[in-house]
Each structure stands twice: as structure tokens, then as C-alpha cells.
C-alpha positions in Angstrom: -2.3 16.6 23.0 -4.8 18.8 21.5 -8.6 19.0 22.3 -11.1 19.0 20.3 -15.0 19.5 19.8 -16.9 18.4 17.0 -20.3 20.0 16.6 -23.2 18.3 14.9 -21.7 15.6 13.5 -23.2 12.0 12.0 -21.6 9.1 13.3 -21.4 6.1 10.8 -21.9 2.7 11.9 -19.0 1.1 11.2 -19.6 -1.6 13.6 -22.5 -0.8 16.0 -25.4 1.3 15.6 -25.1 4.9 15.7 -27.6 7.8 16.8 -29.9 8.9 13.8 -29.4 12.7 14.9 -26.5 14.7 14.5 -24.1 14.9 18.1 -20.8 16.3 19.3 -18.3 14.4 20.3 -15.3 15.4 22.4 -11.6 14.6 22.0 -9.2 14.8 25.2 -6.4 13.5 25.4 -5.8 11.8 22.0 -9.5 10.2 23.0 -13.2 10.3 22.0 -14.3 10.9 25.9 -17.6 12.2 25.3 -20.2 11.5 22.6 -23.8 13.4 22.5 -26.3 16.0 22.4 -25.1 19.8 23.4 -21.8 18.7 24.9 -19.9 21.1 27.1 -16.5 23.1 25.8 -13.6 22.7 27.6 -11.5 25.1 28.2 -9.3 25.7 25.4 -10.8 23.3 23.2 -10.8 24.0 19.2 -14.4 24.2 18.5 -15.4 22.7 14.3 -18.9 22.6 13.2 -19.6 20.0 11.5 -23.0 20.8 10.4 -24.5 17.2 10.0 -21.4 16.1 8.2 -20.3 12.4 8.2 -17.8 11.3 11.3 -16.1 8.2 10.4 -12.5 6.3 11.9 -9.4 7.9 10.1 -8.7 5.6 7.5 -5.6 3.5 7.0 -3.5 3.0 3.8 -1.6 -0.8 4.9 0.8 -1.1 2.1 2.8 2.0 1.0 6.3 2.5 0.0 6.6 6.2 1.3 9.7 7.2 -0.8 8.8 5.9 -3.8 5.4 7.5 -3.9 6.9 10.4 -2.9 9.5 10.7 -5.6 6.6 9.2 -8.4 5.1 13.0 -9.5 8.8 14.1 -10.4 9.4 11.0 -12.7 8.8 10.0 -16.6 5.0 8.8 -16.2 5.4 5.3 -18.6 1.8 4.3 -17.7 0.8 5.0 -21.5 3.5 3.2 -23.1 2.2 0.0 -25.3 5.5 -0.9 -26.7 9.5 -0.9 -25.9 9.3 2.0 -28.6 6.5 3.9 -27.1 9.4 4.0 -23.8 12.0 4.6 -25.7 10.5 7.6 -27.6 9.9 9.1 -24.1 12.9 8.4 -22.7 14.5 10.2 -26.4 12.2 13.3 -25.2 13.2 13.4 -22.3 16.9 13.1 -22.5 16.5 16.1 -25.2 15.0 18.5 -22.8 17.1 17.4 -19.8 20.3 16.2 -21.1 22.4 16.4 -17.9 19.6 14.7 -15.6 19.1 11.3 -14.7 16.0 9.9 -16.1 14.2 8.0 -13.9 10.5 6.2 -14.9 7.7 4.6 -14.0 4.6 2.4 -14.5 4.9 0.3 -17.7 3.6 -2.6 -17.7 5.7 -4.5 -20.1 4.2 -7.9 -19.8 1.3 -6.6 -21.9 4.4 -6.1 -24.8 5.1 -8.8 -27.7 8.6 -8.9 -27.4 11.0 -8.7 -24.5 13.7 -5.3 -24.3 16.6 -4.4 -24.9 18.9 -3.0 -23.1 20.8 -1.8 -26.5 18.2 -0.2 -27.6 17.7 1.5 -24.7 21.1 3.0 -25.0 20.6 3.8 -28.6 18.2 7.3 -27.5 20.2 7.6 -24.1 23.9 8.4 -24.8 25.8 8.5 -21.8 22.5 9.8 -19.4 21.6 7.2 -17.1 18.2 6.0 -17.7 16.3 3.6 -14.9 13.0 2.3 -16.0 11.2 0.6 -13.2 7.9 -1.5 -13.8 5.0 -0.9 -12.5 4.9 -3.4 -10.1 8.5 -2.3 -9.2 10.0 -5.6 -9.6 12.0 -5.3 -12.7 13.4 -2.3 -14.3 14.9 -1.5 -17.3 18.6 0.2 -17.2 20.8 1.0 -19.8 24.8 0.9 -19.6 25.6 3.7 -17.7 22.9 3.0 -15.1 24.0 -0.7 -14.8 27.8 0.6 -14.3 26.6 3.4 -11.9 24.9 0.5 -9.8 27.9 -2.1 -10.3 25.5 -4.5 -12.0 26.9 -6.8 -14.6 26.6 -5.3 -17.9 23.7 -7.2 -19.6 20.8 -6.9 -22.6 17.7 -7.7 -20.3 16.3 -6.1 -17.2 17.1 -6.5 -13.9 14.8 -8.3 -11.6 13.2 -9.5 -8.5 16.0 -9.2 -5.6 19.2 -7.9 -7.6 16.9 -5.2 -8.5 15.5 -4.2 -5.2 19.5 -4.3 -4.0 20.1 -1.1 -6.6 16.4 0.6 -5.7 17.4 1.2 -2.2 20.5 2.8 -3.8 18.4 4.9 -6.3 18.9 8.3 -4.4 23.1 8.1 -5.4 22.4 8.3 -8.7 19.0 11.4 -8.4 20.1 12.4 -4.7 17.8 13.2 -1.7 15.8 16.3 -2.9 12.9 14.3 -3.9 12.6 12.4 -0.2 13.4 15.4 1.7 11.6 16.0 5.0 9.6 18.8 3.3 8.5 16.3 0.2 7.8 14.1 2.7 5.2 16.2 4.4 3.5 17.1 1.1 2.8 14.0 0.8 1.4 13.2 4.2 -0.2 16.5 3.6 -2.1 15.1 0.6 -3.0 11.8 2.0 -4.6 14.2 5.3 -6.8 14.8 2.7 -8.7 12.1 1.3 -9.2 11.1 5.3 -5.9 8.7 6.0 -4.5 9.3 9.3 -2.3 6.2 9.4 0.1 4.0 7.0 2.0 1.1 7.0 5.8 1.9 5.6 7.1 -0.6 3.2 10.0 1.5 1.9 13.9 0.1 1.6 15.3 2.6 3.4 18.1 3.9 6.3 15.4 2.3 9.0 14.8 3.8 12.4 17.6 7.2 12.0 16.3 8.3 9.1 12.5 8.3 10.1 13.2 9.9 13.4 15.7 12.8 11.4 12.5 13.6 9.3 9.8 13.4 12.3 11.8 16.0 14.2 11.9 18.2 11.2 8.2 18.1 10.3 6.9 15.0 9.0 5.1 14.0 11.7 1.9 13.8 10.3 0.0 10.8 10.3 0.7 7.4 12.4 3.4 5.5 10.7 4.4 1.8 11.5 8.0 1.3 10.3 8.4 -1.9 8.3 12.0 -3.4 7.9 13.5 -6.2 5.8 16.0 -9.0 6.4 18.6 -6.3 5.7 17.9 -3.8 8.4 16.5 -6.7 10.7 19.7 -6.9 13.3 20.0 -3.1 13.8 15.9 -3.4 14.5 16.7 -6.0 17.3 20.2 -4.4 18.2 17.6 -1.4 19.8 15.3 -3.8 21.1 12.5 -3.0 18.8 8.9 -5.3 19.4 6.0 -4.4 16.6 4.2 -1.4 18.2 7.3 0.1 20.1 7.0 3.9 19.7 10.4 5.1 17.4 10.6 8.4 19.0 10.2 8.4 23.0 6.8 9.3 24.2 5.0 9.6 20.6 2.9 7.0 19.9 2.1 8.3 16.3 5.5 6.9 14.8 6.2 3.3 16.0 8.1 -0.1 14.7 6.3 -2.4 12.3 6.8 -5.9 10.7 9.5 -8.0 9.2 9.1 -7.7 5.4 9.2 -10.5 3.3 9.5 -11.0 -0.3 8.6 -14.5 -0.8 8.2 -14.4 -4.1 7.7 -11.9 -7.3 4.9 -11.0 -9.5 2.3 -11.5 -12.0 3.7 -8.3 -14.6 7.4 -9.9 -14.6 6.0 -13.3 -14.2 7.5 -14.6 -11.2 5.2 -15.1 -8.9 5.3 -18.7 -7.4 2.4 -20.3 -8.7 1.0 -24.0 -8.1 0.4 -24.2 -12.2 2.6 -23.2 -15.2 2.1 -19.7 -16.7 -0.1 -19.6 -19.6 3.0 -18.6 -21.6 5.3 -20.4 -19.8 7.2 -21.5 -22.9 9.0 -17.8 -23.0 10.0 -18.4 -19.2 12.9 -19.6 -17.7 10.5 -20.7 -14.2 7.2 -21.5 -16.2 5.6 -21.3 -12.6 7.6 -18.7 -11.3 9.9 -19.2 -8.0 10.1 -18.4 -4.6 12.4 -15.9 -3.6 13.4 -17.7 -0.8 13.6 -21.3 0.5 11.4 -22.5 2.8 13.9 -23.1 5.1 15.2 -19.4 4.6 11.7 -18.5 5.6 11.1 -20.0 8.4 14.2 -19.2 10.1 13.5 -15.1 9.2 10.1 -15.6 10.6 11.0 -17.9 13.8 13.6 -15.2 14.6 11.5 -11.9 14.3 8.8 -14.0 16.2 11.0 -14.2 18.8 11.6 -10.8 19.3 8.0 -10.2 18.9 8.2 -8.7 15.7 5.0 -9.3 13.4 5.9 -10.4 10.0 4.7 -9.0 6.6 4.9 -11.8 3.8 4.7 -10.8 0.3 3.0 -13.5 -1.6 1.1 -12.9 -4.9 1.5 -16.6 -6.4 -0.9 -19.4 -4.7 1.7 -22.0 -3.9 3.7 -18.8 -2.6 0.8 -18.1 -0.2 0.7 -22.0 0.7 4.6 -21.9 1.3 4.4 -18.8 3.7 1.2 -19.9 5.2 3.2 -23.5 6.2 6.2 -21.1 7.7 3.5 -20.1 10.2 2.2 -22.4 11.1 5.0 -24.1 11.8 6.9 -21.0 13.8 3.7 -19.6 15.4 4.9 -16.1 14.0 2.1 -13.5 13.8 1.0 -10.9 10.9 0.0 -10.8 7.5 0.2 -12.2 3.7 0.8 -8.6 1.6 -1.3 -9.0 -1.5 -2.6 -12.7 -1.5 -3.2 -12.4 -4.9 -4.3 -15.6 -6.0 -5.4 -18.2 -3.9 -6.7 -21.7 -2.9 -10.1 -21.8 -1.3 -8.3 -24.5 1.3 -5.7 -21.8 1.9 -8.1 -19.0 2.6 -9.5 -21.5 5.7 -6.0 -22.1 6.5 -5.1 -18.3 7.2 -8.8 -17.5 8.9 -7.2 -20.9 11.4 -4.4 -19.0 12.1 -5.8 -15.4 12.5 -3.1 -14.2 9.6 -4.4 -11.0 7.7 -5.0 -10.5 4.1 -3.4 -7.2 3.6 -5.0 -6.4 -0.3 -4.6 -4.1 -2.3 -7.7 -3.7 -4.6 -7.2 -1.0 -7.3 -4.8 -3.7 -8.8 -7.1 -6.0 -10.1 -8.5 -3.0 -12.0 -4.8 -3.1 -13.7 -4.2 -6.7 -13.6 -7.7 -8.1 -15.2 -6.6 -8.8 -18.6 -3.2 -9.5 -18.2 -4.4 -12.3 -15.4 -7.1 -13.6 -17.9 -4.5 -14.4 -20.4 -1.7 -15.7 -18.5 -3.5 -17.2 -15.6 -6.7 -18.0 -17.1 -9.5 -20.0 -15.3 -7.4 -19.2 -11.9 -8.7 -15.9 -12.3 -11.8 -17.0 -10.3 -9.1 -17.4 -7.6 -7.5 -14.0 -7.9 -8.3 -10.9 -5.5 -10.8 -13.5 -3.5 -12.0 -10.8 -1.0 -15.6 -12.2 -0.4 -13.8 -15.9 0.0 -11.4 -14.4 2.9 -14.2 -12.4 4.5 -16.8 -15.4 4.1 -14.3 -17.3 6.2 -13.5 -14.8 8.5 -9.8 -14.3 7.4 -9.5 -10.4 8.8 -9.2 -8.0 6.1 -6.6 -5.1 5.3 -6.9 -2.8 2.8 -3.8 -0.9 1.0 -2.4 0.8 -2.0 1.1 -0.8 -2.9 1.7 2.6 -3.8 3.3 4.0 -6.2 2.4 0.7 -7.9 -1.4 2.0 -7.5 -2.0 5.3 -6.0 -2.4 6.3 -2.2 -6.0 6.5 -2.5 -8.2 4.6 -0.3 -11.5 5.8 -2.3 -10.0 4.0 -5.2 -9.3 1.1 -3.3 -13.0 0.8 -1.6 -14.4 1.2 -4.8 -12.8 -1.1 -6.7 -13.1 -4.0 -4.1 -17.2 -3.4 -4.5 -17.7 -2.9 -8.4 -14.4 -4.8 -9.9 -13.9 -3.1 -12.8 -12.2 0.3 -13.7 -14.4 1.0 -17.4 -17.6 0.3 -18.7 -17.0 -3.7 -18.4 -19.0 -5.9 -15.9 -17.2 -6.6 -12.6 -14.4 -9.2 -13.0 -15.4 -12.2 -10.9 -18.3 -9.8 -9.2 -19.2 -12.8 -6.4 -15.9 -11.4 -4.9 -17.2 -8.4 -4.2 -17.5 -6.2 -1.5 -19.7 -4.1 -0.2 -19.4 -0.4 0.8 -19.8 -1.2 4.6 -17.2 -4.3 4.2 -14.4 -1.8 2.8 -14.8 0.8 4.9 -14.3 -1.8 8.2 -11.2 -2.8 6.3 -10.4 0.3 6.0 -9.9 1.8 9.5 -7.3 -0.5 10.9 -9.9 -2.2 13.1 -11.8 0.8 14.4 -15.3 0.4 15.3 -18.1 3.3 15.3 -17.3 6.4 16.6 -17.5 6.6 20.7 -16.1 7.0 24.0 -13.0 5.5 24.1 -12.3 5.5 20.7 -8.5 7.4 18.9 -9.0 10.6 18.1 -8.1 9.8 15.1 -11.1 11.0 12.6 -12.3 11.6 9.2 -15.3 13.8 8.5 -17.0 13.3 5.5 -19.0 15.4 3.0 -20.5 12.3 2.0 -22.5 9.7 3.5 -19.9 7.0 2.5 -22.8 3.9 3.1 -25.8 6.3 0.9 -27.7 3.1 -0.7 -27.6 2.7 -4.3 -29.1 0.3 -7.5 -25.8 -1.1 -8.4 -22.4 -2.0 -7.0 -21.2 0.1 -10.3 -23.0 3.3 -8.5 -21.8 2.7 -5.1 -18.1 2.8 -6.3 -18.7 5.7 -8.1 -19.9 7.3 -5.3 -17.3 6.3 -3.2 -14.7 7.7 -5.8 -16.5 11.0 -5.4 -16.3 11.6 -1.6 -14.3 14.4 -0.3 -12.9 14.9 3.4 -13.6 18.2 5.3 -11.3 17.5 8.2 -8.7 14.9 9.7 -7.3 14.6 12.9 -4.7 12.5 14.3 -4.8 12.0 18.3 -7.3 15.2 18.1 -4.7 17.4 15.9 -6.1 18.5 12.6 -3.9 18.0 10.0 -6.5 18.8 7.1 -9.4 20.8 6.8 -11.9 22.7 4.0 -14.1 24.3 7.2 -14.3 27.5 7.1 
């Protein structure tokens, strides 16, 4: 492991006080082992002034799907589309530039539409190119005929959702191949995330599982720390190898290491399947007008009773509240350890429950900035129930922050700042007495790291920034958390970004 000494630099108090002056602190051995004044170099130690920069934890992104952010810059961007023929007029563009390509797309949000698709019309500007349009929430997507007969789906006039979907997006890279998740794409995008201060993320992705990760560590993208998640589908090769939750992946590297059990208890709030307590406020153009689980509870218990026992944690995807009720109950009742991904909307009664257990919230903030008006429509008053960060911190439920990327992007600025203003625009923060504040976001940030000291990972961030600089108005402090910029990461005392000189 490399060592390293940082010269001059300002610890932030994450968690404890910190000096008021400027020290160095020394990195040996993957380890802080030495913070103060005028510290001694080791012998071959890299030497970085930091020049009263800002040293803070290297933060964590807990929620990414790695291939699919990966592969996002090379698809048809669908964000702007307001209409099935604002798609469809891209898609036409598209298919007249690159006739012989695949087109693959991503981000609308069609929930926000008056009227539901077609699959015929998508087929109408498409030919014989196969066209997938996945949501922006990835839980639906929109294929026309010759993607639904590459996949072997049944041939149909809607989209395909929820599980049948995810089934055909693990199989997406037989119909684009592997270019785009290459080792080498893989390590621009660890690359990029070096640099806004990440030294660690939690892997969501549907993917080959333990081979594949270890084929592209060994040729380069070894990076940041990775934990490996797997679902039900890859869960008996995970226990075939004897896999527990923290067991390194790669002998004698503690940087990539095994993960949770992923769980898809239910859907979501953009394809309107998330398992809520109350009907939808639409729920007359729904076949579920409260959604449905994706599982039943007996399913889920058993799945979390088994990884439990081969102390696996477990990673339960609930957005609706009576989904987060339902998998809080399947712990309880198992004693299985881990998280609720994206607790969305919630009981006050369930936030106690999960601070009993000691369950995480892993959140993901920046999508309440896309999910305000949509929520206010279609959940209405529950909105005061949605993205309830100051509830879960108020009653000590431990917090996790994330991206869901590609569903929002692998930015962890973004994410800090919208848990502590609530609004994306020029409009008051939605339901601001859930708020954060800048020091609350960053602790949820750094995957339980306290201040800077001896003893502490050498993995670091240093700041240009004061990331905790006081200001008037929440709406300030998030823009000045949007606006910081990292001068150097390291992992275990590597430096895998820098702007120093």
C-alpha cells in the first residue's frame, strides 16, 4: 500500500472537533497513523501540499447500477421528452442517422404523459431497428416488435414492466454488445466519480456476479471500494463460494468485496407500482390502484431468512409505504440485517420501527427534485410522508445517502444539496421541515466515517471548499454544495484523482 503525506491540510468535523489550524496527516499502510503539526516524511512517502485545503472522509455513492450508468452517455438522452411524440420524433432522428444500430434510450418520464404508448407507433418511425426505451426509473421500457422478438417477449402494444423487464435488462448487452461495459469504460467512469471525491460504491447492477467483476479488477478497474450486490438470481453461486457481506472478491484486496442480497419488493412511483397503503390518485387508469408487491411475503422472508443465514446483509427495495411496512415485518421476523433502498414514502410508526431494529435508510435525494410534482398529483397529502429524512434522522434510523444512478446521476454534491434545500428551481423547498443540514449529509455521506484521525481509512477527499462554510439560507448552502470541487482522492492512500500541481 502506498504512503502518503498531506501537508497543511483542514480537517472537517465530521463527527468530533477538529484543530482550527491547518496539519499534516500521514497515511501508512492504508491508515491515517499520524495527524499534526510538522510531521516527519517517511521514506518514500508521496509528499501533496494541501495548502489549507479542506480534508474530509472519501465519500460514498450507496445505490449505483455501475453498467447502466456506464453505458447512459452513449444512449438517446429522453429526459426532454413531454409526450409519446416528442420520443418518437427522436427515436425517427435517430434511426435516420444510425440506421443499422440499435437504439437504445433513456430517462422519460412517461407518467407525467396524458395517454399511455404504443407499441405500434413505436414501430411506425423504427422499421425493422430495434428500439428499447427504458424509463427513467428503469422499471418499464418501451420496445417495439423487433426488440420484443430479439428478447423472446410476447409480442404486445404496451411496455414491459417491473420483473419481466428487469429479466430482458440483464440481457441488454446481446442486442448493443459489451463495448459500452468494457473494463476500460468502466474505469472512466470510476475515473470520473474519483473526482467529485467518491472513493467507494455500492453495486446494484444485474450482472455475471463475482467472474465478471474480478475479470475487470485485474484489467484496471480497480479504482474505488466496490461492494458487490446480487439478486435472488445469482444468490446460490454467491453461497456456492461461501460468500458473507464484507468477504473480499479478490484474495488479499479489501477494496473489492461481496455486498447484500437485492430485493425488489415492489415497483415505483413513475410506472405506478409501488405498493402503497392508499389508492393512487388516478387509480381508475390502473390495473393495482395501490400498486403490488413484487413478491409475497412469504417469498420474502424466506430470501431474507436464507441470506441471513449465510450472513449476507440484505438490500430491500421499497418505495411504497405498505411496501416498507411489509419488508420491515420480514425483518423483524427473520432477524436479517441491512437496509430499505429508497424508503420513499413512509409511516411515522414505520420510521420508529426501522430506528428499533437498526435497518438503514439507504436514500437517494436528488429524486425528490424529479418526483415533486408528479408525487403531489398522484400521491397528494402523502407527500408530507415522502423523502422523510429529518423523520429518520430525528429517530435515529442511520442514514445512507446514494444516487440510484443512472436514474439520477453519480453525484453526491447533488445529492447533499438537495436533501438540505428540497427543490431543484426557483420554488420553496418541498416539505422543507425534512430537511437536512449540510453537516447531516455529509455524515451520511461517508459510509460511517468520523473526522479525520489516527486510525481512520486512508480513504480521503480534499476539498477546495469548506463544505460546512455557514450561510443565510438552506437555498445557499446547497448551492454551495453544488459548487465544490475535489483536488485529490485517495483510496487506501493511492491517489486516484488529483488537480495539484
Amino acid at each position: 500500500m502506498s504512503s502518503l503525506i498531506l501537508r497543511g491540510a483542514r480537517l472537517v468535523p465530521v463527527t468530533t472537533e477538529a484543530p482550527a489550524d491547518p496539519v499534516d496527516v500521514l497515511v501508512e499502510g492504508g491508515r491515517v497513523s499520524a495527524v499534526g503539526p510538522a510531521l516527519e516524511r517517511p521514506a518514500g512517502a508521496e509528499e501533496v501540499r494541501a495548502d489549507g485545503r479542506w480534508l474530509v472522509p472519501g465519500l460514498w455513492d450507496q445505490h449505483v447500477h455501475l453498467a447502466q450508468w456506464t453505458l447512459t452517455s452513449g444512449r438517446l438522452d429522453l429526459a426532454g421528452a413531454r409526450s409519446p411524440e416528442d420520443a418518437t420524433a427522436l427515436v425517427a432522428e435517430r434511426v435516420g442517422e444510425y440506421p443499422d444500430l440499435p437504439v437504445i434510450g433513456w430517462g422519460h418520464r412517461s407518467a407525467g404523459w396524458e395517454r399511455e404508448v404504443t407499441v405500434s407507433e413505436l414501430d411506425a418511425v423504427s422499421g425493422d431497428t430495434p428500439v428499447v426505451l427504458i424509463s427513467g426509473d428503469a422499471h418499464h421500457a418501451w420496445l417495439n416488435t423487433p426488440a420484443l422478438l430479439h428478447f423472446a417477449l410476447p409480442v404486445r402494444d404496451s411496455v414491459v414492466r417491473e420483473s419481466e423487464w428487469f429479466a430482458a435488462m440483464a440481457r441488454l448487452s446481446t442486442l448493443v454488445g459489451d463495448d459500452g461495459t468494457s473494463p476500460e469504460a468502466y474505469r472512466r467512469t470510476l475515473d470520473h466519480a474519483a473526482s467529485m471525491g467518491v472513493v467507494g460504491l455500492a453495486d446494484f447492477e444485474w450482472s455475471g456476479g463475482v467472474p465478471e467483476w474480478q475479470e475487470r479488477w485485474a484489467e484496471g478497474a480497480d479504482v474505488l471500494r466496490v461492494r458487490m450486490a446480487t439478486y435472488a438470481e445469482g444468490l446460490d453461486d454467491v453461497l456456492a463460494r461461501g460468500l458473507r457481506t464484507g468477504d473480499p472478491l479478490v484474495p488479499g484486496d479489501d477494496r473489492l468485496v461481496m455486498g447484500p442480497l437485492k430485493i425488489i419488493s415492489d415497483g415505483s412511483l413513475n410506472t405506478r407500482t409501488a405498493w402503497c397503503c392508499e389508492p393512487y390518485g388516478d387509480a381508475y387508469r390502473l390495473e393495482y390502484p395501490a400498486g403490488q408487491p413484487n413478491l409475497s411475503g412469504a417469498e420474502l422472508r424466506s430470501l431474507l431468512a436464507r441470506a441471513h443465514a449465510h450472513g449476507l446483509e440484505v438490500a430491500t427495495h421499497a418505495i411504497g409505504d405498505a411496501a416498507v411496512a411489509e419488508a420491515l415485518a420480514s425483518y423483524a421476523e427473520t432477524g436479517a440485517r441491512g437496509s430499505i433502498e429508497h424508503a420513499q414514502m413512509v409511516n411515522r410508526g414505520d420510521v420508529r420501527e426501522m430506528a428499533r431494529l437498526g435497518i438503514r435508510a439507504s436514500v437517494q435525494p436528488a429524486h425528490l427534485l424529479d418526483d415533486r410534482d408528479l408525487t403531489e398529483r398522484i400521491w397528494g397529502e402523502r407527500s408530507a410522508r415522502c423523502f422523510a429524512f429529518r423523520w429518520m434522522l430525528d429517530d435515529g434510523v442511520e442514514l445512507a445517502l446514494g444516487s440510484d444512478a443512472p436514474v439520477s446521476p453519480l453525484d453526491p454534491w447533488l445529492a447533499m444539496a438537495a436533501a438540505v434545500h428540497r427543490s431543484g428551481d426557483e420554488r420553496e423547498a418541498w416539505h422543507g421541515e425534512q430537511a437536512l443540514t449540510p453537516l447531516e449529509v455529509l455524515r451520511a455521506s461517508v459510509d460511517g466515517a468520523g473526522t479525520v484521525g489516527v486510525g481512520s481509512l486512508g480513504d480521503l477527499a480534499l476539498l477546495d471548499h469548506d463544505p460546512l462554510a455557514a450561510y443565510d439560507s438552506p437555498a445557499q448552502a446547497a448551492a454551495h454544495l453544488r459548487a465544490v470541487t475535489v483536488a485529490g482522492t485517495w483510496v487506501a492512500g493511492r491517489q486516484v484523482h488529483s488537480t495539484l500541481a
